[in-house]
RODO-2510 file (C-alpha; in nm, 4 decimals, decimal comma):
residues 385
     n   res          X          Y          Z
     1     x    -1,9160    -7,3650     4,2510
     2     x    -2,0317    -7,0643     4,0258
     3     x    -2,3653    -7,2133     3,8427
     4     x    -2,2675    -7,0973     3,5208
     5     x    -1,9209    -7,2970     3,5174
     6     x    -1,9800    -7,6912     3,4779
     7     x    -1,7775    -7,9761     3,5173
     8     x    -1,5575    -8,1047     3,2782
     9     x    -1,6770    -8,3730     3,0227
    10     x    -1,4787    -8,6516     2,9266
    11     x    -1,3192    -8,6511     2,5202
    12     x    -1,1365    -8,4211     2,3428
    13     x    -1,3521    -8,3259     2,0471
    14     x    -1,5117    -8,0180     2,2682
    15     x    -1,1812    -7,8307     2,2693
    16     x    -1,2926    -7,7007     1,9578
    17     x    -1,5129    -7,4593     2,1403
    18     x    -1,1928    -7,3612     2,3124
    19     x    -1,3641    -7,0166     2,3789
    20     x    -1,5647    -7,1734     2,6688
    21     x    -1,2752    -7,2887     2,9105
    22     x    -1,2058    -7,0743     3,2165
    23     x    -0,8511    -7,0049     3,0430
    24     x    -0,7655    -6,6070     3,0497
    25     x    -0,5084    -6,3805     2,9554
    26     x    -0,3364    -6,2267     3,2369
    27     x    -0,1778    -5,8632     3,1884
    28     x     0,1244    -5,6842     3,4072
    29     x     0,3024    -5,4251     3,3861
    30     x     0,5684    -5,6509     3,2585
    31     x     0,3777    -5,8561     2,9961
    32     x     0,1248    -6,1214     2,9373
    33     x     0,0617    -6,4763     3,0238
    34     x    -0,1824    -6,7135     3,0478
    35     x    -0,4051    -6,8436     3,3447
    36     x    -0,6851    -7,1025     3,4103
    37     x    -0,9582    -7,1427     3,6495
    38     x    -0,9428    -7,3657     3,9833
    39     x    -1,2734    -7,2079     4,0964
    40     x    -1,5264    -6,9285     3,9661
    41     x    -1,3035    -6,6753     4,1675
    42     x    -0,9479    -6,7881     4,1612
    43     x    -0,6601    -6,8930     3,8691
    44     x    -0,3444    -7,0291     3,8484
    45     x    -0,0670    -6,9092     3,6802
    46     x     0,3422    -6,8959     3,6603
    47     x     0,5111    -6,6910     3,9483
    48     x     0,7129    -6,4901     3,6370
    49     x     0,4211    -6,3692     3,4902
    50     x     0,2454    -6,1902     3,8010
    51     x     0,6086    -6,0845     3,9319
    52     x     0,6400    -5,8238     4,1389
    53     x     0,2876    -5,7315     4,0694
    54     x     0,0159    -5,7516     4,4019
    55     x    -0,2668    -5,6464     4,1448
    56     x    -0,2851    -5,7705     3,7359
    57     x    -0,5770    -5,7194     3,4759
    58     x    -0,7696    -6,0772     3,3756
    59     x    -0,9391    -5,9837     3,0224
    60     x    -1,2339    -6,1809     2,9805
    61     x    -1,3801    -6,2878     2,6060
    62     x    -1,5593    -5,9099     2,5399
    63     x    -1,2135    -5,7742     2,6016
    64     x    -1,3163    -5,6134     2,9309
    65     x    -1,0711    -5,6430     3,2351
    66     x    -1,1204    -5,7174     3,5684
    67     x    -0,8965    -5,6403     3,8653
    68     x    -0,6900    -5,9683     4,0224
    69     x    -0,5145    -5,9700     4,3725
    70     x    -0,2709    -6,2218     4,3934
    71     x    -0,2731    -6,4281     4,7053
    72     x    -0,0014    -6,6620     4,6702
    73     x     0,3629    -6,7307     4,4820
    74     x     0,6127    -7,0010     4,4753
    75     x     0,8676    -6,8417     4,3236
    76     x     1,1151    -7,1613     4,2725
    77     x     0,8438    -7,4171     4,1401
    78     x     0,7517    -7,0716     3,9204
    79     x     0,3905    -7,1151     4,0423
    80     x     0,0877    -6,8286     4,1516
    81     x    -0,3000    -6,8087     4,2859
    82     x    -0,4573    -6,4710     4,1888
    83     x    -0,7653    -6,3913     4,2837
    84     x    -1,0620    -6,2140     4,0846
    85     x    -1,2257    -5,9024     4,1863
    86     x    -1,5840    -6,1275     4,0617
    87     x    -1,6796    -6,4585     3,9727
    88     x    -1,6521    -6,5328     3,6071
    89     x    -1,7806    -6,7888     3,3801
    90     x    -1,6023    -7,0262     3,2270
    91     x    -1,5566    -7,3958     3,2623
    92     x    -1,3144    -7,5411     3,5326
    93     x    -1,1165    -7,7850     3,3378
    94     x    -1,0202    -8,0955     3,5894
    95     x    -0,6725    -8,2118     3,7108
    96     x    -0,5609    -8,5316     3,6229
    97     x    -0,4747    -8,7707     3,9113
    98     x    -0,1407    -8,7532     3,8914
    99     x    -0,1549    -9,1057     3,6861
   100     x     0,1590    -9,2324     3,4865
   101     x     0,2321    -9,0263     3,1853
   102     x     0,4677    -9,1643     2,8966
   103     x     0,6906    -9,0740     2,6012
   104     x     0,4402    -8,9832     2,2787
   105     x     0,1386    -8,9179     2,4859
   106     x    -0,1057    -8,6635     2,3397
   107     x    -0,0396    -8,3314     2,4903
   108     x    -0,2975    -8,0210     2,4107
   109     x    -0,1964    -7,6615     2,5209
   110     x    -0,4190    -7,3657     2,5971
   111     x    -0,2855    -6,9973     2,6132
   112     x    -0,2370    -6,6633     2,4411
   113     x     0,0994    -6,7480     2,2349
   114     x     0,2661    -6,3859     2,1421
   115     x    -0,0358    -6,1914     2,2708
   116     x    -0,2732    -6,3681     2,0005
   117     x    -0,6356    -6,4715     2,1728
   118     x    -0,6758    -6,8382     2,3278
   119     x    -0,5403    -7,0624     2,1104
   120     x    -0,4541    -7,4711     2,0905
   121     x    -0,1239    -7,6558     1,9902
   122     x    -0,0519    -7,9835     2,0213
   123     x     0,2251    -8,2086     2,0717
   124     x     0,3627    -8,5419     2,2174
   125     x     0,5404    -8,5498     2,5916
   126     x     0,9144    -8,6761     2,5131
   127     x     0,9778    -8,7344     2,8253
   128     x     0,7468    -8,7326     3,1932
   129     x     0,9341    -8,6365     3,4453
   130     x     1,3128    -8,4548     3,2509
   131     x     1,5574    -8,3426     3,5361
   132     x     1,6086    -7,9301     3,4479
   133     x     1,8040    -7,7310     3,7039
   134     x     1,7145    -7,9722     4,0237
   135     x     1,3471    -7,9919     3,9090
   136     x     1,0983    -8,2373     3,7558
   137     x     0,9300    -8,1291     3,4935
   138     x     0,7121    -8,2529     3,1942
   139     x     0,9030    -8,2119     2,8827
   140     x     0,6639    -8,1364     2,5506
   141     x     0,7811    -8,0705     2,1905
   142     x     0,4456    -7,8851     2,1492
   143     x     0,4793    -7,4828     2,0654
   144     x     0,5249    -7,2850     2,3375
   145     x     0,6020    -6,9082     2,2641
   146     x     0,5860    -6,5925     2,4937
   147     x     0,2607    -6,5670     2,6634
   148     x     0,1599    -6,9101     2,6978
   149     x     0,3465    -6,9272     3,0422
   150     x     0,0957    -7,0152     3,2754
   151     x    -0,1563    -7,1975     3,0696
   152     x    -0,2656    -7,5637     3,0907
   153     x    -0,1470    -7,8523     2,9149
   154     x    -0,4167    -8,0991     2,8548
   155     x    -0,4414    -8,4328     2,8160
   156     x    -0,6589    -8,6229     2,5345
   157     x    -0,9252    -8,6833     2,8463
   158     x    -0,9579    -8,2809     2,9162
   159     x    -0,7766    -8,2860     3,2090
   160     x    -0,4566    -8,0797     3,3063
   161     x    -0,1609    -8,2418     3,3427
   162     x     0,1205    -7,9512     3,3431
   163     x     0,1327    -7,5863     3,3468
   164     x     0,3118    -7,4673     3,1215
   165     x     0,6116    -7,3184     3,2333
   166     x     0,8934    -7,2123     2,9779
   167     x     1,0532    -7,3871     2,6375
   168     x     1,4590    -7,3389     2,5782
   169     x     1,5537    -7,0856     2,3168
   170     x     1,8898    -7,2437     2,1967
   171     x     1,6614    -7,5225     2,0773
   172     x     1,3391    -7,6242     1,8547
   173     x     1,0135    -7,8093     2,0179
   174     x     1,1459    -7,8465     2,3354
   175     x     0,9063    -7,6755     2,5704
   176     x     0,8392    -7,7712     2,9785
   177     x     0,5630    -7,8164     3,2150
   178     x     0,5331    -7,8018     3,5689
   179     x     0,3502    -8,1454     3,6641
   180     x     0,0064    -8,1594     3,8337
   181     x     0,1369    -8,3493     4,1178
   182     x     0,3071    -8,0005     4,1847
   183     x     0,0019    -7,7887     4,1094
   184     x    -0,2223    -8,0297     4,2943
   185     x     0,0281    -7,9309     4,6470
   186     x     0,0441    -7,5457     4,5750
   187     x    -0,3420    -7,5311     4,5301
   188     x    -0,4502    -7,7658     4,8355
   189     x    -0,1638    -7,5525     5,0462
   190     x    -0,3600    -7,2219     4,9348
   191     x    -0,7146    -7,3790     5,0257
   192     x    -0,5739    -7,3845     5,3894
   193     x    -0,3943    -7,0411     5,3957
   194     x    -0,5077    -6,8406     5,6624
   195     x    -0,3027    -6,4936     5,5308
   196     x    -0,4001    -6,3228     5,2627
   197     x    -0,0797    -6,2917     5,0658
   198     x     0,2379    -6,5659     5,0803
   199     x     0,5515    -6,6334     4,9293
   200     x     0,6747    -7,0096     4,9374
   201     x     1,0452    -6,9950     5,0880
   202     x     1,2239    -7,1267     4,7448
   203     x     1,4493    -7,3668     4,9826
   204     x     1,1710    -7,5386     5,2244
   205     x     0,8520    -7,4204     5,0800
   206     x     0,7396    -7,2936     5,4102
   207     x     0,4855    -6,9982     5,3490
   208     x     0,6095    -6,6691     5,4255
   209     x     0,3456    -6,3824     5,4669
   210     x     0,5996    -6,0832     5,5386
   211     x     0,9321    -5,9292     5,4074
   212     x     1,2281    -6,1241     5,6195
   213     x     1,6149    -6,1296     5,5333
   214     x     1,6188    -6,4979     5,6810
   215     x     1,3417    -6,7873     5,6263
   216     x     1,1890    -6,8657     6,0072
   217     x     1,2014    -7,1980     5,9002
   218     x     1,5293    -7,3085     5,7773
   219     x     1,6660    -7,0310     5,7950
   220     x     1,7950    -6,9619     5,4290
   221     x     1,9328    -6,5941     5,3085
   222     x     1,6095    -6,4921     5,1037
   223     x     1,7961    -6,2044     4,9353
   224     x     2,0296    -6,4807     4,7495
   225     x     1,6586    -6,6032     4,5978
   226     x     1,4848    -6,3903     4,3279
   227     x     1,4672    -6,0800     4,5035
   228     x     1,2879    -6,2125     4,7411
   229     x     1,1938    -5,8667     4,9089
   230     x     0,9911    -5,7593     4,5856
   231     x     0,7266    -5,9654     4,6337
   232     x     0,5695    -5,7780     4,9180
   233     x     0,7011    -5,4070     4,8270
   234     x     0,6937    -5,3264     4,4238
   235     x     1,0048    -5,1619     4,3192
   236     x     0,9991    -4,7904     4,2357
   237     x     0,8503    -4,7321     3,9078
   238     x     0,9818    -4,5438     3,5901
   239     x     0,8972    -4,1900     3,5612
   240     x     0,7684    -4,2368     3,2320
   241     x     0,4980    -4,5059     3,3753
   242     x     0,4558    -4,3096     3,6707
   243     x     0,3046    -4,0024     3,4407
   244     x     0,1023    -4,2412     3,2104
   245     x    -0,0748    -4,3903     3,4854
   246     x    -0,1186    -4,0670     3,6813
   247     x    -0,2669    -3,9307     3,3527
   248     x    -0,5209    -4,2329     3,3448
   249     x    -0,6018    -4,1721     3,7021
   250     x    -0,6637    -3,8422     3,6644
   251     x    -0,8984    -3,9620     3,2882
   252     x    -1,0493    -4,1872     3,5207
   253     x    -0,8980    -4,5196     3,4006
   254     x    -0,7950    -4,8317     3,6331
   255     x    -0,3939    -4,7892     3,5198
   256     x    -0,4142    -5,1949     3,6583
   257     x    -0,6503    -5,2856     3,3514
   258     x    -0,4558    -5,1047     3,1017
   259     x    -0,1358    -5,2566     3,1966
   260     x     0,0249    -5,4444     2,8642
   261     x     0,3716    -5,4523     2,9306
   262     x     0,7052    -5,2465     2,9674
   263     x     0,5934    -4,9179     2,9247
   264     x     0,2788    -5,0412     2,7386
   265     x    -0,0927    -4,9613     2,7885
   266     x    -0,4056    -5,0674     2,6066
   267     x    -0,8008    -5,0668     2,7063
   268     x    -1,1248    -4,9199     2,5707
   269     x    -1,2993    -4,5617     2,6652
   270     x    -1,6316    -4,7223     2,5060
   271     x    -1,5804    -4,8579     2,2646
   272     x    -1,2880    -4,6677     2,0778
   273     x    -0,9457    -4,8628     2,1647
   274     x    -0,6849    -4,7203     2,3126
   275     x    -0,2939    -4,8022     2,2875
   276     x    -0,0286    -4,6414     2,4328
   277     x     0,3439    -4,6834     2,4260
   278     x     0,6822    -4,5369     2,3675
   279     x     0,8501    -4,6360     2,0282
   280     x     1,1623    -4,4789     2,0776
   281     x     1,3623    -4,2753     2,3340
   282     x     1,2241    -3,9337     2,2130
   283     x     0,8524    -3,9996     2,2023
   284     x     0,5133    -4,1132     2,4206
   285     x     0,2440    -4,2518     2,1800
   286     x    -0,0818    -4,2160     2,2360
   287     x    -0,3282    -4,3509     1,9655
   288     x    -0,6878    -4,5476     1,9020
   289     x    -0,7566    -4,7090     1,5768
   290     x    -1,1044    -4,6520     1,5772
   291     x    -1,2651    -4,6511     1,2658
   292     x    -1,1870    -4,8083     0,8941
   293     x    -1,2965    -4,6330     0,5583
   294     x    -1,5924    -4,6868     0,3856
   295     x    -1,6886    -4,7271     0,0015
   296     x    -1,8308    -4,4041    -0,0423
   297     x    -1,7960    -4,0463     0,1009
   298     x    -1,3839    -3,9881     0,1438
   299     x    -1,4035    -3,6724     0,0030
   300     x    -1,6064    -3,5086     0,2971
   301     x    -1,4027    -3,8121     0,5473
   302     x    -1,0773    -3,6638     0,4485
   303     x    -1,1879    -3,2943     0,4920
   304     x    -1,3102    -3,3625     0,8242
   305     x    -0,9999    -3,5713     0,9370
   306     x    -0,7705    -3,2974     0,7998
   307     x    -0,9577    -3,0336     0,9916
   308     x    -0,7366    -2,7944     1,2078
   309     x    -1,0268    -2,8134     1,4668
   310     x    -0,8191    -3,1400     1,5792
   311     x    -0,5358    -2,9795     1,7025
   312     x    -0,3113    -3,0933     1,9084
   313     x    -0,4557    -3,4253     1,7896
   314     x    -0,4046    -3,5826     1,4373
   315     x    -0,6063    -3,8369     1,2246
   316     x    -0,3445    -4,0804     1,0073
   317     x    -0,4319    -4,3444     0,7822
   318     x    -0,2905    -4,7044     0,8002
   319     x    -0,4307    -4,9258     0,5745
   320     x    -0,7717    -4,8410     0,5719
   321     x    -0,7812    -4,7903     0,9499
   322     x    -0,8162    -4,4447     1,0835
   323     x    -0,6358    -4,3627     1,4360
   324     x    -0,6845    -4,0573     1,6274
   325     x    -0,3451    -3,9841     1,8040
   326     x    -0,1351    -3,7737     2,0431
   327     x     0,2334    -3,7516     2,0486
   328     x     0,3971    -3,6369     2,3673
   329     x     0,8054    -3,5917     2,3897
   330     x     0,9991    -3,7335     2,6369
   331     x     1,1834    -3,4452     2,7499
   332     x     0,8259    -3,2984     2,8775
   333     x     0,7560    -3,6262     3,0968
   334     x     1,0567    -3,5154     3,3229
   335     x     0,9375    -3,2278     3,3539
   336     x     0,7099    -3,1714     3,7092
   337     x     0,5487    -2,8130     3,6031
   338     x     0,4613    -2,9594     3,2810
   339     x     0,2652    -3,3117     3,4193
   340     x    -0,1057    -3,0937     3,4779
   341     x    -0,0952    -2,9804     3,1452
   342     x    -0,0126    -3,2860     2,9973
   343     x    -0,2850    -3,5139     3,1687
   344     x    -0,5440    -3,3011     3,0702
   345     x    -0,4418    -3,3165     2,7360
   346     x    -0,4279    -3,7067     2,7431
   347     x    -0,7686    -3,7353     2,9637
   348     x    -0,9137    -3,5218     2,6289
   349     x    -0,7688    -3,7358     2,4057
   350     x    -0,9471    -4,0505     2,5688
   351     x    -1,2902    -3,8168     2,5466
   352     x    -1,2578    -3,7691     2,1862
   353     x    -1,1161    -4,0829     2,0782
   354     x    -1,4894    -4,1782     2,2690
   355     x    -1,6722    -3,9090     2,0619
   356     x    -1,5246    -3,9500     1,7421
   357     x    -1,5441    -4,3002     1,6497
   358     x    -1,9399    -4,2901     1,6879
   359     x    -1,8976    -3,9865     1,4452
   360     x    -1,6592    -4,1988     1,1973
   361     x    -1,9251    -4,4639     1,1753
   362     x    -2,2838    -4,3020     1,2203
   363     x    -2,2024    -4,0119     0,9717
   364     x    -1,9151    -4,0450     0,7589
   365     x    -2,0442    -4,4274     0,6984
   366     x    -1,7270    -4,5541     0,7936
   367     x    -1,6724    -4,9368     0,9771
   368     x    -1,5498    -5,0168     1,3248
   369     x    -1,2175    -5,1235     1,3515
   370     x    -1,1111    -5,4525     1,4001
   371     x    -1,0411    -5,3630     1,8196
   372     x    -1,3624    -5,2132     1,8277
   373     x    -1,6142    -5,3007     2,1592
   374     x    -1,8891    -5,3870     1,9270
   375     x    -2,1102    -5,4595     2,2114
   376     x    -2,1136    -5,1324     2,3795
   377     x    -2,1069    -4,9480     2,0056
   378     x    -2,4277    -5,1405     1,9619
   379     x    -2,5614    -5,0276     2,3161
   380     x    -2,4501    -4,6558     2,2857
   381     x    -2,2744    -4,6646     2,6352
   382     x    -1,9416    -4,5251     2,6776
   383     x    -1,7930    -4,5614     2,9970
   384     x    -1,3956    -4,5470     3,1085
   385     x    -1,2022    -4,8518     3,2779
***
């Protein structure tokens, strides 16, 4: 075990340092969920939040990303393994023994509700072990929202006694975990796995490590099971996120770390932010809130941000937050002759949105942003993902 992770301690009242668990976001080109430590290298998380993704981004505390390979998915028990490109710190939060639960039990959960960072609700469990499409699960009336899939539930003890899983839409507080018994299986079953990628047949659970019409176990049609072929060959991409990530490439960005979602991108080129998405069907957005206005000075801020020698970027004003941005049209994305031209534009975008929030701060006495890698403003390095 990593020296800088430590075991849990018994009683509730140190959740309030919640920023100390080995609980992480985990980003896809599909969305965000939530994921906790087993070990200093490895997480677990839902199956639907890695899915169809091999490789996903795991932002740590400072915001930075590091690369995750995921080794293992049960796709009908909605549970995954990924694997981090480095150790990490954090602490390992301990698995209950599987010991009776009951109706109006504490429960605590951990995750990144709606994209927020780690946060904690609590609720009661109504109900230990509710029967939901064939399953058992542990039924919570805690909140659950989008992007706390994959998280921990927690009893009053510190130790895990569900993942979270899902809540129903067509009702209020009624939100489902998968129980540790379950989680307890799927990680001792990836302790002894010998390949280094698997997919639990949804009908026997036998581990399957290649693309196969039929299970070689019992035989089931795996095509009548969640696509089952995706998990070892990604389907073909969008053209639009094909060209955004080739542009990153090509700017010298991991397009893995800046994954956030459909046709979503976000990381840091130093420590300007960067987003990227497409807010319509006419245009590609490219744009880093990097800087917010000071007291004093606007007149000469607003003459430089105004200043033709921006072209073909533009300054705008929200609030008092600045953003540099670039505005691409669709129509030029399908078009092959035009994709050079366009990535160098972008990859000098990402240079000056580096450049220009040092210049926002250091001489027009503006402050950083609320995104803003303080740490490497502090240190002066700028360096791409």
């Amino acid at each position: 075990m990593n020296p800088e992770i430590s075991a849990a301690a018994p009683g509730l009242n140190t959740l309030d340092d919640i920023d100390s668990l080995g609980v992480y976001q985990v980003y896809t080109g599909t969305g965000t969920g939530s994921g906790f430590l087993i070990d200093a290298t490895h997480l677990v998380t839902n199956c639907h939040v890695v899915q169809p993704y091999r490789e996903v981004a795991i932002e740590m505390r400072d915001r930075s990303r590091i690369i995750g390979r995921v080794r293992r998915v049960h796709p009908h028990r909605d549970l995954a393994i990924v694997e981090l490109s480095r150790p990490v710190s954090g602490e390992v939060l301990a698995l209950s023994d599987g010991e009776q639960l009951r109706p109006k039990q504490a429960v605590h959960i951990l995750g990144f509700p709606v994209g927020l960072p780690l946060s904690l609700t609590e609720g009661v469990i109504s109900h230990a072990r509710q029967l939901l499409d064939e399953q058992y699960f542990l039924q919570t009336d805690a909140a659950i929202n989008p992007g706390n899939s994959g998280g921990p539930m927690l009893d009053d003890h510190r130790r895990i006694i569900a993942v979270t899983t899902c809540k129903l839409n067509a009702a209020d507080s009624v939100g489902f975990g998968i129980p540790i018994a379950d989680v307890r299986r799927f990680i001792d079953e990836f302790r002894a796995q010998t390949v280094d990628f698997g997919v639990n047949c949804p009908t026997c659970e036998e581990l399957i490590d290649q693309a196969v019409r039929y299970c070689p176990s019992c035989g089931s049609d795996l095509e009548t099971h969640h696509d089952f072929g995706e998990y070892f060959e990604a389907p073909e991409a969008h053209p639009l996120a094909e060209f955004v990530e080739m542009a990153l490439r090509k700017a010298q960005i991991n397009p893995v770390l800046a994954r956030h979602g459909s046709h979503n991108w976000s990381f840091h080129i130093g420590s300007a932010p960067i987003k990227i998405w497409c807010c319509c069907s006419e245009h590609l957005n490219f744009s880093s809130p990097m800087a917010q206005t000071g007291p004093r000075g606007l007149n000469e801020l607003f003459q430089y941000l105004l200043s033709a020698e921006h072209l073909p970027y533009a300054f705008d004003l929200v609030g008092s937050t600045i953003r540099l941005n670039l505005v691409v049209h669709i129509s030029d994305v399908f078009l092959p002759d035009e994709h050079e031209h366009l990535a160098e534009r972008v990859r000098q975008f990402i240079a000056k949105a580096d450049a220009a929030d040092d210049v926002l701060i250091q001489q027009y006495g503006c402050q950083p942003a609320p995104e803003t890698q303080l740490d490497t403003l502090k240190g002066g390095e700028h360096h791409g993902g």
